[in-house]
Every structure is written in C-alpha cells, then in structure tokens.
C-alpha positions in Angstrom: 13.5 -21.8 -13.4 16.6 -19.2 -13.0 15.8 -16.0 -11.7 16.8 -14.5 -15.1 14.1 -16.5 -16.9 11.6 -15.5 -14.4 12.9 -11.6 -14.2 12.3 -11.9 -18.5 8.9 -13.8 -17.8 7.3 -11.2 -15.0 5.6 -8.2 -15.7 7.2 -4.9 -14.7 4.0 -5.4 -11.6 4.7 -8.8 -11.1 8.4 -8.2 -10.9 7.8 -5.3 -7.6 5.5 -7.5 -6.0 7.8 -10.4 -6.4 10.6 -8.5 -5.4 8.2 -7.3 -1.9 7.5 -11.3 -1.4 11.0 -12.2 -1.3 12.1 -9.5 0.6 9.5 -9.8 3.4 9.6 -13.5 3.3 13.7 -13.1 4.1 12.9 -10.2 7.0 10.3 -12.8 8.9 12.5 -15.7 8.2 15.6 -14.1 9.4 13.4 -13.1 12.8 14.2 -9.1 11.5 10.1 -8.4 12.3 7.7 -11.2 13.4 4.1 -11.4 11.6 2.4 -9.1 13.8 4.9 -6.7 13.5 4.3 -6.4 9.5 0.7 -6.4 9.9 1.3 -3.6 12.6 3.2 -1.5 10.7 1.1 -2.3 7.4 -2.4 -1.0 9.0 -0.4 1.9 10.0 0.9 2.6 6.5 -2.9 1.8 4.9 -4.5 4.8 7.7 -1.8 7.1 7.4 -2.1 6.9 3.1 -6.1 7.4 4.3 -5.5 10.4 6.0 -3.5 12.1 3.0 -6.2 11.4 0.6 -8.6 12.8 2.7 -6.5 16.3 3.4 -6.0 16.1 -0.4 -9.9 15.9 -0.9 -11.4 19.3 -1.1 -14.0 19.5 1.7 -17.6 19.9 0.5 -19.3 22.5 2.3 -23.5 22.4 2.0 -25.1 24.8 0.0 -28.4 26.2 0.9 -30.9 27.3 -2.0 -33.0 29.7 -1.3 -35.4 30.9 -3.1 -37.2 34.3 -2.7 -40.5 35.1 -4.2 
C-alpha cells in the first residue's frame, strides 16, 4: 500500500495517531530518546493534564443543613 492510498483509507483519528507512531517509532529508532525516556516524559504529560483539570474543576465546599425548630 502507498502512503496516498493509506492517507485516503484512514480516518482523520487514525491518520494523527498514525502520523504519532511513525514519528515516535523514527525518534527511538534514530536513538533521539530511548523507551524510558518517552514513557518518562509521557507520565509527566498524563499528571501535568491531571493537574489542569483539577484547577479547572470548581472545588465543592460542604454544605451544612441546619434546621431550627
């Protein structure tokens, strides 16, 4: 298969994570990053994304019915 056909037979998703495979696959290959590099600097791209939902997230306070009779 060319990479034409396959560029026409991939979804727009398929074509990005496609295009990440390759692209990674060349930096380890080429010795740019080694495998615990990658999975180094992924965990620290998954906890930093963590920590902006979570400032995003309004805090919930508690809320404290009381009742007076």
């Amino acid at each position: 298969m060319s990479y034409e056909q396959a560029m026409e037979r991939a979804t727009r998703d398929e074509g990005f994570k496609a295009t990440v495979y390759a692209m990674n696959s060349l930096l380890l290959l080429k010795g740019v990053y080694t495998h615990e590099e990658f999975q180094q600097l992924f965990v620290e791209w998954i906890e930093k994304e963590e920590r902006k939902k979570a400032r995003a997230t309004p805090q919930q306070t508690p809320t404290h019915a009381h009742t007076a009779f």
